[in-house]
C-alpha positions as CSV (number, residue, x, y, z in Angstrom):
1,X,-24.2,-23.0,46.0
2,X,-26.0,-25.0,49.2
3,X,-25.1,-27.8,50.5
4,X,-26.5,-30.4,53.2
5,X,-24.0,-31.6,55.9
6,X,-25.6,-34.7,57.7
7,X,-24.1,-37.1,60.7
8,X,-25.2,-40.3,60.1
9,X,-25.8,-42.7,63.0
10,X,-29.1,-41.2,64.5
11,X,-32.6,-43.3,64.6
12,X,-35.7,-40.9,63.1
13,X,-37.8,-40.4,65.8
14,X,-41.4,-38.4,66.0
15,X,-44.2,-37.6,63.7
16,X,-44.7,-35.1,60.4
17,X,-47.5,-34.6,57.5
18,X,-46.7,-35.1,54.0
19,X,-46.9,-32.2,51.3
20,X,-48.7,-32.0,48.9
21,X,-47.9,-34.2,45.5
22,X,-45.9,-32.6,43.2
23,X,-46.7,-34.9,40.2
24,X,-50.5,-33.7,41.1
25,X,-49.7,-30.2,41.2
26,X,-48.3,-29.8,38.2
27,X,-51.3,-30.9,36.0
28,X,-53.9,-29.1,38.3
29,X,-52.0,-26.0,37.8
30,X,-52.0,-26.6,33.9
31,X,-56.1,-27.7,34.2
32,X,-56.6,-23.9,35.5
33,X,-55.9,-22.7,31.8
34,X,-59.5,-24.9,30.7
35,X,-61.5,-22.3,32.3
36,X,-61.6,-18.3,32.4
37,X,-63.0,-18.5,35.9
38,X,-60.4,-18.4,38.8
39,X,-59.5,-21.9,40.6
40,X,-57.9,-22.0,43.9
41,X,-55.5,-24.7,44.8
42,X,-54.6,-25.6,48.5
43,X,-52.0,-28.1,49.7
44,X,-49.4,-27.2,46.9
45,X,-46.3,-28.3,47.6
46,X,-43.7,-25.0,48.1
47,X,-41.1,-26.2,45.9
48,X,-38.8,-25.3,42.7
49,X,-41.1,-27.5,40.1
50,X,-44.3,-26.2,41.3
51,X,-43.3,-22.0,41.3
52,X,-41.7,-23.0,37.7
53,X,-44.8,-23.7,36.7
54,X,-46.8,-20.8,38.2
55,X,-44.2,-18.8,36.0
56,X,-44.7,-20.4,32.9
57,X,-48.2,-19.9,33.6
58,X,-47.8,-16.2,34.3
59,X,-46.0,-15.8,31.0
60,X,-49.5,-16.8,29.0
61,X,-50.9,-14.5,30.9
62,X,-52.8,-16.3,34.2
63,X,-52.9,-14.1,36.7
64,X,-51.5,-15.9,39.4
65,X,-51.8,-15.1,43.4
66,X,-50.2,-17.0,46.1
67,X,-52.8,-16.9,49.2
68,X,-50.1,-18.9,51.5
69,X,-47.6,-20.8,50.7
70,X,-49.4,-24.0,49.8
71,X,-52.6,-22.0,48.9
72,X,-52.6,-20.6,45.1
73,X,-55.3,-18.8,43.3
74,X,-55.3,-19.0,39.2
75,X,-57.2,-16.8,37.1
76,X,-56.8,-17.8,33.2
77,X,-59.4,-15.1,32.2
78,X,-57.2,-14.3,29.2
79,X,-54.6,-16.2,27.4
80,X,-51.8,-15.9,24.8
81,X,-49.8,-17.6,22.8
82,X,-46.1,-16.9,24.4
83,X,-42.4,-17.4,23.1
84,X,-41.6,-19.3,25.7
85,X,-37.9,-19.2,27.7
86,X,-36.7,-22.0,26.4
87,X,-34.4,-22.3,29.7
88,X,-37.1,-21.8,32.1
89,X,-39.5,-23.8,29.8
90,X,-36.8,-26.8,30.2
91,X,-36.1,-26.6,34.0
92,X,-39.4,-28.7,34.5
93,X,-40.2,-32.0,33.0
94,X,-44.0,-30.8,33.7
95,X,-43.8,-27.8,31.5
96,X,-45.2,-30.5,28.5
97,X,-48.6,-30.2,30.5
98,X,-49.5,-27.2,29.0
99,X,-49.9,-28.3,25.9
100,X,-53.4,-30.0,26.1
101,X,-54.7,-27.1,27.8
102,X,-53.0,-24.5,25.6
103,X,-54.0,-26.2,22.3
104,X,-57.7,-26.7,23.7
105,X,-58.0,-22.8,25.1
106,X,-55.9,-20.9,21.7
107,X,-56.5,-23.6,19.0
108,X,-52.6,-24.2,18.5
109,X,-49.7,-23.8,20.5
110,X,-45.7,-23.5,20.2
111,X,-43.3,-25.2,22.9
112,X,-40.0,-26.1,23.5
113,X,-39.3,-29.3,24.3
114,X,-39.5,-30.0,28.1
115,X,-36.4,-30.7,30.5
116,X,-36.5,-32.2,33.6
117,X,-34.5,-34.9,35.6
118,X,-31.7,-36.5,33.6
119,X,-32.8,-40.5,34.1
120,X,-32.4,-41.6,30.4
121,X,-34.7,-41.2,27.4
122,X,-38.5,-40.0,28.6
123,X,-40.1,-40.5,24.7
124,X,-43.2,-37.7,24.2
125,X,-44.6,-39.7,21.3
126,X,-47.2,-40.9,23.5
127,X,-48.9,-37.1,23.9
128,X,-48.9,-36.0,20.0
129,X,-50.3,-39.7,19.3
130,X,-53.1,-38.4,21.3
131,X,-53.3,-35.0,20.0
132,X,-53.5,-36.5,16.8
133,X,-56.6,-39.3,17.3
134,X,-58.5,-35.9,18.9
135,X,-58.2,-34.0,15.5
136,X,-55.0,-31.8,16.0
137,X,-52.3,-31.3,13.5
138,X,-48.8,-31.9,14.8
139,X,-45.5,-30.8,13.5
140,X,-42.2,-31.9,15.8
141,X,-39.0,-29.5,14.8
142,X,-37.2,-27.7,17.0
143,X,-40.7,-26.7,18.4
144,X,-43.5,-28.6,19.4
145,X,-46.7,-27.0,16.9
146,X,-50.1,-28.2,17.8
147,X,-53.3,-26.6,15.6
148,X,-57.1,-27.6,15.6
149,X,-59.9,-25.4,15.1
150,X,-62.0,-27.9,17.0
151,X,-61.1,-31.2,19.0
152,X,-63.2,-34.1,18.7
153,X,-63.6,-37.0,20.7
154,X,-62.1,-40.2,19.8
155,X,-61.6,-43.8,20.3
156,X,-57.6,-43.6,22.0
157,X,-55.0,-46.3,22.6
158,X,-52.0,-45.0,24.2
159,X,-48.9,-46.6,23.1
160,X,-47.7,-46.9,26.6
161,X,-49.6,-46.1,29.9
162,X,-47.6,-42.7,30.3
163,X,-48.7,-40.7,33.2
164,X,-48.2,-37.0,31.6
165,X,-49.4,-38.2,28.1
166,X,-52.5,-39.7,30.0
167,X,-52.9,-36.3,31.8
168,X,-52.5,-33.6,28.3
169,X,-55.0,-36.1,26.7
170,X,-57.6,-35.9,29.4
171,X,-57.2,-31.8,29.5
172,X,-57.7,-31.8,25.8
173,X,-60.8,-34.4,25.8
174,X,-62.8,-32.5,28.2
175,X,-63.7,-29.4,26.5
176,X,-63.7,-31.8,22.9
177,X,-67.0,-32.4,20.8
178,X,-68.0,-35.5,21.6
179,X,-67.2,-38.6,23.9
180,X,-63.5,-39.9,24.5
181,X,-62.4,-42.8,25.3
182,X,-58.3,-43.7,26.4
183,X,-57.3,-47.1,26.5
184,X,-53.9,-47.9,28.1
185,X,-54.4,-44.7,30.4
186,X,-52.2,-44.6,33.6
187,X,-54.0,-44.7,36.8
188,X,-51.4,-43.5,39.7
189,X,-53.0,-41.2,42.8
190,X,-51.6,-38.1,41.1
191,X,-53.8,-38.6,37.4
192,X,-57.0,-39.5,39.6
193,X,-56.2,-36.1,41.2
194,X,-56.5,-34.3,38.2
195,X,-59.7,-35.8,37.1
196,X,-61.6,-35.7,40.4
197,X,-60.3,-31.8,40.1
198,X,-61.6,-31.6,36.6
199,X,-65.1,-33.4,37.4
200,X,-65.2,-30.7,40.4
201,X,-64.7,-27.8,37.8
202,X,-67.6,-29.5,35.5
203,X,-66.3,-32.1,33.1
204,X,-67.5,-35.2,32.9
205,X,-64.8,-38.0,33.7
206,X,-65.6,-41.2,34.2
207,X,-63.3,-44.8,35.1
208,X,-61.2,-43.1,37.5
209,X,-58.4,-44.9,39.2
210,X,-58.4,-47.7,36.4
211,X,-56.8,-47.9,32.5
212,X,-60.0,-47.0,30.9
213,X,-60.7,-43.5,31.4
214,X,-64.4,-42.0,29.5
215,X,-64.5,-38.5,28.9
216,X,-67.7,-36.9,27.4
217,X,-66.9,-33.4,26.1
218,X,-68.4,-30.4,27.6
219,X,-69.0,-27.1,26.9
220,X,-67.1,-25.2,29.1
221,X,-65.7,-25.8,32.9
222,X,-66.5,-23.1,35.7
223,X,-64.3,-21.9,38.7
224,X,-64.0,-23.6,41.6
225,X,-61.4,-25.1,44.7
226,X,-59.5,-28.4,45.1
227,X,-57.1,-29.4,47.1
228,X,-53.6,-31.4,45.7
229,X,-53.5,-35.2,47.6
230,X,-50.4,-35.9,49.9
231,X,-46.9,-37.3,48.2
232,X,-47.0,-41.2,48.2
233,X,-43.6,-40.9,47.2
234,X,-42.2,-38.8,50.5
235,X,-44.9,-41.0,52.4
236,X,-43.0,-43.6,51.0
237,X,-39.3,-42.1,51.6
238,X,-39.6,-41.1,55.0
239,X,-41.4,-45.1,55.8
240,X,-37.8,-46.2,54.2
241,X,-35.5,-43.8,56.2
242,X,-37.3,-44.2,59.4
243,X,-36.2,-48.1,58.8
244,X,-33.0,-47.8,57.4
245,X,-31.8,-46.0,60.8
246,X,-33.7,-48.4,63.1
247,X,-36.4,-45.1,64.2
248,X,-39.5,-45.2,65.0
249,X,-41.6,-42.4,63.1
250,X,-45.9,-41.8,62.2
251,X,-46.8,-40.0,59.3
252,X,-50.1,-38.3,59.5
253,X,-52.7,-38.3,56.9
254,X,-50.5,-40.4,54.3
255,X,-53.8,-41.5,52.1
256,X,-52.4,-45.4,53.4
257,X,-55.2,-46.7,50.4
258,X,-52.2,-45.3,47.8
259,X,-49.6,-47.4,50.1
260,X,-50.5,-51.0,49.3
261,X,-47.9,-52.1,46.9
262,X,-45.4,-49.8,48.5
263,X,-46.3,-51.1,51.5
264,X,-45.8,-55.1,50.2
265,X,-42.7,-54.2,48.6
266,X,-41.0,-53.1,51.9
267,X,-42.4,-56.2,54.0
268,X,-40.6,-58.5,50.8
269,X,-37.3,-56.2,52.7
270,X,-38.9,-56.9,56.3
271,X,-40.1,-53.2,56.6
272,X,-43.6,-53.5,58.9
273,X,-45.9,-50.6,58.5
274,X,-49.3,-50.4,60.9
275,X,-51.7,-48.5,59.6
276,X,-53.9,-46.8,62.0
277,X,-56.9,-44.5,60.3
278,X,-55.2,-41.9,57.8
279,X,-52.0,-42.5,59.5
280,X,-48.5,-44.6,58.9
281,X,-46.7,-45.6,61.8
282,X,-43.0,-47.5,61.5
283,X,-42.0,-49.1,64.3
284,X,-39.2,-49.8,66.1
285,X,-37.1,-52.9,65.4
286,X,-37.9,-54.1,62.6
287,X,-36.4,-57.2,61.5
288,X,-34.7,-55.9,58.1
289,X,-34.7,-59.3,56.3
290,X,-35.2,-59.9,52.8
291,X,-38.1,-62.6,52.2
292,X,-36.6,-65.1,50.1
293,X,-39.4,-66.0,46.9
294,X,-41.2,-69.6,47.3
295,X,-38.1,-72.5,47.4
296,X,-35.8,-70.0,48.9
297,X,-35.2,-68.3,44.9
298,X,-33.2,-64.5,45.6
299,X,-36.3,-62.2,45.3
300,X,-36.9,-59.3,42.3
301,X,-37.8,-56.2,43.4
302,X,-39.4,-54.2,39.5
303,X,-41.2,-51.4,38.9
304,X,-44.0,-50.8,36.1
305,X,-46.9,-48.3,35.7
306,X,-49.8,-48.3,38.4
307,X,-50.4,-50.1,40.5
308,X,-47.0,-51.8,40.7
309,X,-44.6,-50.5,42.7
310,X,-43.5,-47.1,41.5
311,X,-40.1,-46.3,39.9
312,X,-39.7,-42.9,41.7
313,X,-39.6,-45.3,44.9
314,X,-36.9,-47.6,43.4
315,X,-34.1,-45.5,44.5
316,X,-34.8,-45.2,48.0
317,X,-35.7,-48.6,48.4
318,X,-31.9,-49.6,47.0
319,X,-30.3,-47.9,49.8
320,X,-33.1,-49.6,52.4
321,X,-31.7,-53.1,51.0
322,X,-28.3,-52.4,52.0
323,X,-29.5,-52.1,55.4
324,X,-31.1,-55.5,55.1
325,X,-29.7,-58.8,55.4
326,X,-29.9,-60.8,52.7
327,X,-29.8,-60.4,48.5
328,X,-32.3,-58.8,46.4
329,X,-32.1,-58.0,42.5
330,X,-33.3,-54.7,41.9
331,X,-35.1,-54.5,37.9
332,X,-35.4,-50.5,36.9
333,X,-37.7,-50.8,33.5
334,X,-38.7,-47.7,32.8
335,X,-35.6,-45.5,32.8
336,X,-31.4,-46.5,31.7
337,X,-29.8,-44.2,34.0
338,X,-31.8,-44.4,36.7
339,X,-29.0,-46.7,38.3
340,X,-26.4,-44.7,38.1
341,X,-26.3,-43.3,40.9
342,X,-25.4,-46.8,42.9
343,X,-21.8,-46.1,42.4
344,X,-21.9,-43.8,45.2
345,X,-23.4,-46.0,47.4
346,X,-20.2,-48.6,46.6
347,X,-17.9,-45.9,47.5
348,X,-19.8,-45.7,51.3
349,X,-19.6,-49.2,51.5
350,X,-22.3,-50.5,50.4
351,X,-22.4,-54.2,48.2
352,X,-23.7,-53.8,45.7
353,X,-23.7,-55.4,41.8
354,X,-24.8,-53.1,38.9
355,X,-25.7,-55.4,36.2
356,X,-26.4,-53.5,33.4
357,X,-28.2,-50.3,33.1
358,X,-31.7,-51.5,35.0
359,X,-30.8,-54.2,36.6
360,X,-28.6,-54.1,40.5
361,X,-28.1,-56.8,42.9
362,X,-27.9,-55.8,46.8
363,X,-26.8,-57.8,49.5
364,X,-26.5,-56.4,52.9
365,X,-26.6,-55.3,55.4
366,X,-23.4,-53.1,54.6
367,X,-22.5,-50.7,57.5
368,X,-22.4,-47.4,55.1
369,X,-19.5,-44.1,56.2
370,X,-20.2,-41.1,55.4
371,X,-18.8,-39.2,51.7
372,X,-19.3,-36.5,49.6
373,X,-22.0,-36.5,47.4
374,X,-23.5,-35.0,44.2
375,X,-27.2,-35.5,44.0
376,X,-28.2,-36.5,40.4
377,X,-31.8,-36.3,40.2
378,X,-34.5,-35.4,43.0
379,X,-35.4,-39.0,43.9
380,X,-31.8,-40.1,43.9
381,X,-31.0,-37.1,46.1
382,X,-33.5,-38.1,48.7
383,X,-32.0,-41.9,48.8
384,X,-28.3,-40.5,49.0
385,X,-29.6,-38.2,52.1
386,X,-30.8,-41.6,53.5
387,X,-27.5,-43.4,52.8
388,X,-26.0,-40.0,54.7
389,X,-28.3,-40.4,57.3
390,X,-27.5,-44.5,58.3
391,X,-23.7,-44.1,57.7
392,X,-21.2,-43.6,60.1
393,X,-19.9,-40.2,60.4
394,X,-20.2,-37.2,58.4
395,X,-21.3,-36.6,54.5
396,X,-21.9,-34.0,52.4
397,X,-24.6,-33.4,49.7
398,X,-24.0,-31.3,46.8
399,X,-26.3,-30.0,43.9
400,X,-29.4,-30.2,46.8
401,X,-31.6,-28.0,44.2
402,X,-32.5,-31.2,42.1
403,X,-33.8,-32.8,46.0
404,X,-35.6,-29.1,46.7
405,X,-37.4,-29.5,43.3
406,X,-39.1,-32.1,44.2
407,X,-39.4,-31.9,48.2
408,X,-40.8,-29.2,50.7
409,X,-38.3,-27.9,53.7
410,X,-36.4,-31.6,53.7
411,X,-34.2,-30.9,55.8
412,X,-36.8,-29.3,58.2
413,X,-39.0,-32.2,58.3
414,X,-35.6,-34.7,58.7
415,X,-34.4,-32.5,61.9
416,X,-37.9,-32.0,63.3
417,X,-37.4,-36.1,63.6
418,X,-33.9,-35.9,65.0
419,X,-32.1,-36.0,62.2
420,X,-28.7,-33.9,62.3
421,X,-28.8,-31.8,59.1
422,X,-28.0,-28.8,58.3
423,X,-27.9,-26.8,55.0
424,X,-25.3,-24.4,54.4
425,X,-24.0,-22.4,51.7
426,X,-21.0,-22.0,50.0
């Protein structure tokens, strides 16, 4: 078992790139089953998630070679139809992914149900709703069993703008007789990734970065390279820890033009970010004060689907506002447990209220000391290794696979900034 030992106290100081974004790499790895010609994929992120995947994908029978560590190239020349591991199937909430392209490619497919963090209820109705308007027969037992001898394009309202469901739907439209439209569809920088990747390989995608997606069916898709975007939501961590701790820090080539709302949520907690080209720079001193709403009302920090502030975000940005003066109410929508792992922030210190299962209030600034800690989920790891890293004195991090599922060399990055971390097993 690792662990991460931190010593709180120490301003981030210096400059690092991004990786590559996890929630795009998973559905770009999937896409490589839509064609029998081989697809390269740079800027892959070298974590947990992503080599789960490339298993998975070995298992139906991709041939899969890893060119660097962030450099992958896919070959789907021939297919099967596996029984999956149902354990390694349910380490990744991403494993659902395949089905679009596996139903598409074989005609039908058999999956477990997916796993992934444990952040409430994550419904998958919204994926066989789509299935279904495209022409597939779905049965939902203890397996997930998807048959059509043919998809065909339809006219498709998604119940809710889910980012995965929006992703299996677009891998199984493109190859589909006919023109598809998806109403409702989720727009975030990691679903305009796969379709610019997809138009690259041949299909024919059009509406993206909005809710109204077009899709006219081709033929087939041909080989071909693409290269994964960088992490909005590590651009977005490391912009919160490098304020929490009073650094100063630039993040090269952080795609600023997917910052915007993340950007005017942290000013509403008197974060200032300068943008400068393809860069991020934090300064130093910032003034850490929440912005009251118009008449001086406590302001409502909520997340919703794109291109509202992301929820993957909102736990980071609770342990920024206990750094902050002021009071802030914090609304989680999407997810009931998301907010559990505030308790652990109380016992460091910090103030805070837990309402009810989405809703928080913060008021701070709380000086935080250091504790031991059991990461819950991957984003929730990454904000308790910024609580660690403001507090006073030492803390410890346990269960640090959930944070290296869903971040590249962390603590790496964290001491190439000055950060004093080290991992250790035990």
């Amino acid at each position: 078992m690792e662990e991460l030992i931190i010593e709180g106290g120490h301003p981030l100081q210096g400059t690092l790139t991004p990786s590559g974004n996890k929630n795009a790499a998973l559905p770009a790895l999937a896409a490589c089953l839509l064609t029998d010609e081989p697809v390269v994929l740079r800027n892959l992120p070298d974590i947990q998630d992503v080599w789960t995947m490339g298993e998975l994908l070995a298992d139906i029978g991709v041939q899969v070679e890893q060119l660097d560590p962030h450099t992958w190239r896919l070959h789907a020349r021939e297919v099967r139809l596996p029984a999956f591991d149902r354990e390694r199937f349910r380490r990744i909430r991403g494993s659902i992914l395949l089905a679009g392209p596996m139903l598409t490619r074989l005609g039908q497919v058999e999956l477990p149900p997916p796993g992934g963090d444990v952040i409430g209820r994550r419904r998958v109705d919204t994926h066989f709703l789509a299935f279904r308007e495209l022409g597939a027969e779905v049965d939902v037992n203890d397996l997930f069993r998807l048959r059509a001898l043919r998809l065909r394009g339809a006219d498709i309202l998604l119940d809710q703008a889910s980012v995965t469901g929006t992703e299996n739907a677009i891998m199984a439209a493109v190859l589909a007789t006919g023109t598809t439209v998806i109403r409702n569809a989720a727009s975030e920088p990691h679903v305009q990734d796969l379709c610019h990747m997809l138009n690259r390989l041949g299909a024919q995608i059009e509406g993206i970065g909005s809710n109204l997606l077009t899709i006219h069916g081709v033929d087939r898709l041909r080989g071909g390279e693409f290269t994964i975007g960088p992490d909005h939501m590590e651009v977005g961590s490391y912009i919160a820890m490098a304020a929490m701790t009073r650094g100063e820090v630039r993040i090269r080539d952080a795609a600023p033009h997917h910052l915007r709302m993340i950007r005017y949520v942290f000013e509403r907690l008197g974060v200032r970010v300068e943008v400068e080209g393809e860069d991020i720079h934090v300064p130093a001193d910032q003034p850490l004060r929440v912005v009251p709403d118009l008449g001086g009302a406590i302001p409502t920090i909520a997340d919703a689907p794109w291109p509202a502030f992301p929820a993957d975000l909102m736990s980071i940005a609770i342990v920024l506002a206990t750094q902050v003066e002021g009071t802030v109410l914090f609304h989680e929508k999407m997810f009931e447990s998301r907010l559990y792992f505030v308790d652990k922030l109380i016992f460091m210190g910090a103030r805070i209220v837990l309402c009810d299962p989405h809703r928080c209030v913060v008021q701070g600034p709380s000086p935080l000391h250091g504790d031991v800690l059991v990461s819950p989920d991957i984003r929730a790891g990454m904000a308790l290794m910024g609580a660690a890293l403001c507090a006073r004195g030492q803390s410890i991090i346990r269960n640090v696979n959930q944070i290296d599922r869903g971040y590249e060399r962390v603590e790496e990055k964290l001491r190439s900034l000055g950060g004093r971390i080290e991992r250790v097993r035990r």
